[in-house]
C-alpha positions as CSV (number, residue, x, y, z in Angstrom):
1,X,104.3,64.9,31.5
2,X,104.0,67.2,28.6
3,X,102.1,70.2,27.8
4,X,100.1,69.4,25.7
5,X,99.2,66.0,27.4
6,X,98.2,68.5,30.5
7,X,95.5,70.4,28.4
8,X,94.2,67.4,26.7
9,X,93.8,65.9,30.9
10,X,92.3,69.6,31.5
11,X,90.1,69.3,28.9
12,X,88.4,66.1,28.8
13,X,88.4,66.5,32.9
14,X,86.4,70.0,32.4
15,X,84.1,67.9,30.3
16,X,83.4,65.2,33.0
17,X,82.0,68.5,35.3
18,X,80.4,70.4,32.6
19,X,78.0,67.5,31.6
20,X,77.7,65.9,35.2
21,X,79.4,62.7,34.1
22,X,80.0,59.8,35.6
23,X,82.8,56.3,34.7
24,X,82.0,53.2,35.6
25,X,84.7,50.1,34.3
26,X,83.6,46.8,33.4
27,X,85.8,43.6,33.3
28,X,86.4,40.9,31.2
29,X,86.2,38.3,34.4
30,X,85.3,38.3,38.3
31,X,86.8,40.6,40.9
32,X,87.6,43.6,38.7
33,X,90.8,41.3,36.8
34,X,91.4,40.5,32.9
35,X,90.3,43.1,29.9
36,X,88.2,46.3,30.9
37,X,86.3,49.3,29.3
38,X,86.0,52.6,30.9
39,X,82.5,54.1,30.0
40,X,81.2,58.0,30.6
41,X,77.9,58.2,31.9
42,X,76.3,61.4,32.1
43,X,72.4,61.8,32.9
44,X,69.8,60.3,31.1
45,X,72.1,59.1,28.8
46,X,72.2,55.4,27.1
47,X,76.3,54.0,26.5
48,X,75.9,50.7,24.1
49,X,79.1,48.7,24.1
50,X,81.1,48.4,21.2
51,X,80.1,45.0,19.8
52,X,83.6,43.2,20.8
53,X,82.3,44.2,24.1
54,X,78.8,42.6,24.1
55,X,78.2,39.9,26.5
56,X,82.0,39.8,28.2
57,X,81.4,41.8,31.2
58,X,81.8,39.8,34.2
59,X,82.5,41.9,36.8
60,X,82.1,46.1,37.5
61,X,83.4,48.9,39.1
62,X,80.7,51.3,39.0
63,X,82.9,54.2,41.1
64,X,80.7,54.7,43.7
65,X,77.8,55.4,40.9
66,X,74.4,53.4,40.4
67,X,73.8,52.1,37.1
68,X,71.3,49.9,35.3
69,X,72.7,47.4,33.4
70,X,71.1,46.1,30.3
71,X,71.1,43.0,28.3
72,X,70.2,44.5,25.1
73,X,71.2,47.5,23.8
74,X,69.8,51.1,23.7
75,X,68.5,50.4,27.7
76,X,65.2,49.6,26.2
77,X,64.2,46.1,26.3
78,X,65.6,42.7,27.3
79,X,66.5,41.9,31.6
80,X,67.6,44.7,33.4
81,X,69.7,45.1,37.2
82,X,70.0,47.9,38.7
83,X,73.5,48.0,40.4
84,X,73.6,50.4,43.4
85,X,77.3,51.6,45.8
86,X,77.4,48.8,48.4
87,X,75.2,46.3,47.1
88,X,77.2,43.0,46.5
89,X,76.7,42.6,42.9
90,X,80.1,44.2,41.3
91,X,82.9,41.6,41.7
92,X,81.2,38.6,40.8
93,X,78.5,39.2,38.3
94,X,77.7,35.3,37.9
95,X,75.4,36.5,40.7
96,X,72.8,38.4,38.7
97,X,71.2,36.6,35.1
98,X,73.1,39.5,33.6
99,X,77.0,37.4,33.5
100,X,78.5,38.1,30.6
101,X,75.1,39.2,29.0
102,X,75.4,43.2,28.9
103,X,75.1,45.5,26.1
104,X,74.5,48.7,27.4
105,X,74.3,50.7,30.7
106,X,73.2,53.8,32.1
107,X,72.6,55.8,35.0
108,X,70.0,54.8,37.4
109,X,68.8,59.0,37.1
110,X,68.2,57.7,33.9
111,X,63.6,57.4,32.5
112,X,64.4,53.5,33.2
113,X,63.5,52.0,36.4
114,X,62.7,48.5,36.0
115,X,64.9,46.9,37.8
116,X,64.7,43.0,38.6
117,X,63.9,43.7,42.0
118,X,60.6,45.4,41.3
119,X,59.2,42.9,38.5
120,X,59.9,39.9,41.1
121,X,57.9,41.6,43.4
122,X,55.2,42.2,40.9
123,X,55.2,39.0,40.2
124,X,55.1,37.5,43.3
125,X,52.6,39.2,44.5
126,X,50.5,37.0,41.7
127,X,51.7,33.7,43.0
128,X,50.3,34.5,46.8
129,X,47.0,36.4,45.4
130,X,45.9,34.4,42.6
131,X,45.0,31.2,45.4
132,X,43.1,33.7,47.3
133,X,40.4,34.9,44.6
134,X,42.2,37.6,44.3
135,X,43.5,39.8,40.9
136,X,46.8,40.2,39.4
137,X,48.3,43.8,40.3
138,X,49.0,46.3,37.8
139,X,52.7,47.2,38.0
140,X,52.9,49.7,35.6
141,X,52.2,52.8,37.7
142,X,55.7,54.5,38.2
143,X,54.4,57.1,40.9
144,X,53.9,54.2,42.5
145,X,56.9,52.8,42.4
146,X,59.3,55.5,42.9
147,X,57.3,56.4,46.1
148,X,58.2,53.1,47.5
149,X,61.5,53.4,46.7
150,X,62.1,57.0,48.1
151,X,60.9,55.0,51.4
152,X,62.9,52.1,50.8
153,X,66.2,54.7,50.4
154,X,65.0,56.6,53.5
155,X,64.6,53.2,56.0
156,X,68.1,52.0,54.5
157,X,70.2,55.3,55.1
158,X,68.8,55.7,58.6
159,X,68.8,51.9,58.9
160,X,64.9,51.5,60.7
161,X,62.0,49.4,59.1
162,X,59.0,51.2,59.7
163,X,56.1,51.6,57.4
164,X,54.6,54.8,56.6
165,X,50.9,53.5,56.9
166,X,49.4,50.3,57.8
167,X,48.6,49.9,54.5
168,X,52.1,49.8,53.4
169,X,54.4,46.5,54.0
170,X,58.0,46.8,54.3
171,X,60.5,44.2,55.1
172,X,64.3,43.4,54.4
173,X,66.5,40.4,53.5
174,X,70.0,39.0,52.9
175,X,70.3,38.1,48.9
176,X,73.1,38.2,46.2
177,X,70.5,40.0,44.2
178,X,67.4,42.1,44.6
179,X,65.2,39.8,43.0
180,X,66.0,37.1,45.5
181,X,65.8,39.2,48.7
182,X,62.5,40.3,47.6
183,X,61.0,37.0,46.9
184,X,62.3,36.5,50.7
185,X,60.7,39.3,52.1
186,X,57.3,38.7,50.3
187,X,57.4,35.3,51.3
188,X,57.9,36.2,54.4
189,X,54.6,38.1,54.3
190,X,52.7,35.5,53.1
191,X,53.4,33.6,55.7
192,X,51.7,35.2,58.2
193,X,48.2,33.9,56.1
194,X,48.7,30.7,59.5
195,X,47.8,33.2,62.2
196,X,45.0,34.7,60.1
197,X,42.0,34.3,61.8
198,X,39.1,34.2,58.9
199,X,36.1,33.8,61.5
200,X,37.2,36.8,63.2
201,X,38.3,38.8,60.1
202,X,40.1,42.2,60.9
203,X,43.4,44.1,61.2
204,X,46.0,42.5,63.8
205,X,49.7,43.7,64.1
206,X,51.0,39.9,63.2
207,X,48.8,39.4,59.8
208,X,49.2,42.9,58.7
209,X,51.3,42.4,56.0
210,X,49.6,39.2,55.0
211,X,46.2,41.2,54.3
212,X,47.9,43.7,52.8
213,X,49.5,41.3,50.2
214,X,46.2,39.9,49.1
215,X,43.6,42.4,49.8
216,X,41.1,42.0,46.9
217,X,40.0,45.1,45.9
218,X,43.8,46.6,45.5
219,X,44.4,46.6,41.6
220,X,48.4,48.2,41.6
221,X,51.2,48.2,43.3
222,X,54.7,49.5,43.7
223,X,58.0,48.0,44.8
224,X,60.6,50.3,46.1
225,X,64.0,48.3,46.9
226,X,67.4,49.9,48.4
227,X,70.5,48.1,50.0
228,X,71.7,48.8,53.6
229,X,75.1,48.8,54.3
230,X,75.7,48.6,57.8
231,X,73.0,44.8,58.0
232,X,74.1,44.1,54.8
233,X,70.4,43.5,53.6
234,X,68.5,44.8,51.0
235,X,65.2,47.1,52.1
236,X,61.9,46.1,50.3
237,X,59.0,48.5,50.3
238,X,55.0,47.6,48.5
239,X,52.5,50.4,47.9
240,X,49.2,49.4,46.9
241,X,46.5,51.4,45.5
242,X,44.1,51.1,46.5
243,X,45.2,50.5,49.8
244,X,43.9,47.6,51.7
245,X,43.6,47.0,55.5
246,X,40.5,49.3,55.5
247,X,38.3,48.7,58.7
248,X,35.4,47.0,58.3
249,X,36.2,45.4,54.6
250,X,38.4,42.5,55.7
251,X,35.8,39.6,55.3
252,X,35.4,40.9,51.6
253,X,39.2,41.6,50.9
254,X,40.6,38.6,52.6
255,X,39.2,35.2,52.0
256,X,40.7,32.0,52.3
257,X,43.1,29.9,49.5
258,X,40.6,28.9,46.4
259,X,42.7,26.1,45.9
260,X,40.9,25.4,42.4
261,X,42.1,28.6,41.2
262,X,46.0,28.2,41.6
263,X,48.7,28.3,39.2
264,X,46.7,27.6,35.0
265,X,48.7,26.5,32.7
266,X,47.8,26.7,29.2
267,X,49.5,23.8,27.0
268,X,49.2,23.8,22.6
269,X,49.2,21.0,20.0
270,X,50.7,23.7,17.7
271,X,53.4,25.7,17.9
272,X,52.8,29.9,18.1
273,X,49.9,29.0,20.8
274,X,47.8,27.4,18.1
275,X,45.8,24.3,17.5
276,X,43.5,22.5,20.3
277,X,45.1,23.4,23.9
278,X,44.8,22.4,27.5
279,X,44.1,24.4,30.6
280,X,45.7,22.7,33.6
281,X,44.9,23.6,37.4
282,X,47.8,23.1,39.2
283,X,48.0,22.9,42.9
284,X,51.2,20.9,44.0
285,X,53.0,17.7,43.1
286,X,53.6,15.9,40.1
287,X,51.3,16.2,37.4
288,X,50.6,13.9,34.7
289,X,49.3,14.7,31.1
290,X,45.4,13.2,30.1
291,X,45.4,10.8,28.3
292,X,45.6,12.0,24.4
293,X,48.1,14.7,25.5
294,X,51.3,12.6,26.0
295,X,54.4,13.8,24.3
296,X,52.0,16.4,22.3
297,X,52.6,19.5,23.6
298,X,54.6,22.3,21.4
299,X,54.1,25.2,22.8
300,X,52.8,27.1,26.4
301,X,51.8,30.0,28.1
302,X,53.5,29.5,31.4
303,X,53.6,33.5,32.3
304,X,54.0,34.6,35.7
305,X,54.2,31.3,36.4
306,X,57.3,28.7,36.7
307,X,57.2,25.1,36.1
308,X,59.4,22.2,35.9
309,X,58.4,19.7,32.6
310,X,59.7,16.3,32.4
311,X,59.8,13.8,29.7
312,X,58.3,11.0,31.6
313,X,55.3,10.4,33.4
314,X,55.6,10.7,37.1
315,X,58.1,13.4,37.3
316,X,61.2,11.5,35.9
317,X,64.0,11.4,33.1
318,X,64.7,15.0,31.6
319,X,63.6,18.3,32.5
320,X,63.6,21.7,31.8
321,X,62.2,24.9,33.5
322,X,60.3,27.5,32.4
323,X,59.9,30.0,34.6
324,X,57.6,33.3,33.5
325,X,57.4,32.9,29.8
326,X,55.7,31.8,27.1
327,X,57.3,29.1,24.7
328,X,56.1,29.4,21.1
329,X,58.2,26.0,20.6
330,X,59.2,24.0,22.4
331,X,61.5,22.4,20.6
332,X,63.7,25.4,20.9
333,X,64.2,23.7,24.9
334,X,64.6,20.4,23.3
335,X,60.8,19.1,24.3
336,X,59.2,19.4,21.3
337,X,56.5,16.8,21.7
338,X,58.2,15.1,24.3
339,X,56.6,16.2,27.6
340,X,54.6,14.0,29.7
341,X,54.2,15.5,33.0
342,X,55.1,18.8,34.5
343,X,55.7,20.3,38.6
344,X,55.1,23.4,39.7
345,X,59.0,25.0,40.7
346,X,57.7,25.3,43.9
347,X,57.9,21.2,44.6
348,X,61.8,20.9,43.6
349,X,62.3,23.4,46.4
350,X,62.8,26.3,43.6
351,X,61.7,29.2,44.9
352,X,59.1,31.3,42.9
């Protein structure tokens, strides 16, 4: 090696430690083969892809680094994932929604934190509360959050599940991705709602995450979510404030499913949310449109929620889902005025 290619390796090296930098490599397919780009990461710092770069990445080696991965660029908008050592996201990125859809990354000591993982919670959270007269959570408190993921990070590195406080649920699950292990784990909370006794209302070990979940009066909470290595399952942690399993305010804070209130949907005559609309009250099944609403709809509000809409009545011939959003035209999904009856996800065995 030459001289001068000794001091350029000195140099740029020197910079790496100066500037507390980090390199992560993405690839152009699965398992770390084909093209690849070698980015330098260094503290809250943004790297956008060159443009011949956007939406290729298929795989990452992230060096032992954590890094959120963004589909747009500048790390300020679009889906997010945040990729930590360990977790079993870097060969085969066909197992996040961010497959050859990234555009920019950073550091995970970088100002953003959403991370899939925590908005799934979030949202969950509203599918089990809303049945039980209860509000949706405010998910924008970041104290919140990053306390329940300092726990999250503690109960993974010294591989326990304990809760701080009774108030506080923690759980764990097996998943490709965070968002799917904590749908799992918050499932898995809810389901303790069969061994709730409402006629004797109060705090029991078995229901205690259950109550928690869909205390009334609680109005945020925070989702902390870390990977353990040695079970090979990701750590979920929920914070709520204010904190429910108070004693003697269960029979206000924990009532049973109002099944009326479950799951509105909000279909338009008009694209952009306009013209006459339709509130429907969904519980479970297949739902038909009124009469007078067949193959009218164009547009929907279908946030936080996820449904499957068919071009036939009785759940049959084409379908699309829309999970979480709100469709100012449907014709962008091919359904423009062609939709006739509609499932909650939750029927097809699609989990929420």
């Amino acid at each position: 090696m030459k001289q001068k290619d000794i001091i350029v390796l000195f140099l740029v090296a020197l910079h790496l430690v100066e500037n507390n930098a980090e390199q992560v490599i993405l690839y152009e397919d699965s398992n770390f083969k084909g093209d690849y780009i070698t980015l330098t990461l260094s503290g809250n710092e943004c790297v956008t892809l060159p443009e011949y770069w956007y939406d290729r990445a298929s795989s990452i080696n992230t060096q032992n680094n954590c890094v959120i991965a963004w589909s747009y660029s500048s790390c300020v908008s679009g889906s997010s994932e945040r990729i930590a050592p360990g977790t079993p996201l870097h060969s085969q990125l066909s197992g996040i929604e961010l497959d050859d859809q990234i555009r920019s990354v950073q550091l995970c000591s970088g100002p953003a934190q959403e991370t899939g993982g925590r908005w799934a919670g979030v949202r969950s959270h509203y599918y089990h509360r809303i049945s039980h007269s209860a509000s949706e959570l405010d998910g924008g408190n970041e104290e919140l959050h990053q306390a329940a993921r300092r726990h999250a990070e503690y109960l993974a590195e010294n591989n326990i599940l304990v809760a701080s406080s009774t108030s506080q649920n923690v759980g764990e699950a097996e998943g490709n991705r965070e968002e799917e292990a904590v749908r799992k784990v918050i499932r898995s909370w809810y389901r303790e709602e069969r061994h709730y006794d409402y006629k004797q209302p109060g705090f029991r070990e078995e229901t205690r995450h259950y109550s928690a979940l869909v205390w009334k009066s609680t109005t945020e909470v925070g989702i902390g979510v870390a990977w353990n290595p040695i079970k090979k399952v990701y750590v979920v942690v929920a914070n709520y404030n204010p904190v429910g399993n108070r004693n003697g305010e269960f029979n206000q804070n924990v009532v049973p499913q109002q099944r009326f209130a479950e799951f509105p949907v909000v279909f338009y005559e008009h694209h952009n949310f306009e013209g006459e609309s339709i509130k429907m009250e969904l519980i479970g099944g297949c739902h038909n449109f009124p009469e007078g609403w067949h193959d009218r709809a164009t547009s929907v509000n279908a946030d936080y929620k996820c449904i499957v809409a068919w071009e036939h009545y009785g759940c049959v011939g084409k379908s699309v889902r829309i999970k979480n959003q709100k469709i100012s035209n449907l014709g962008d999904l091919g359904f423009n005025d062609v939709m006739s009856s509609f499932n909650l996800c939750s029927t097809l065995s699609e989990n929420n």
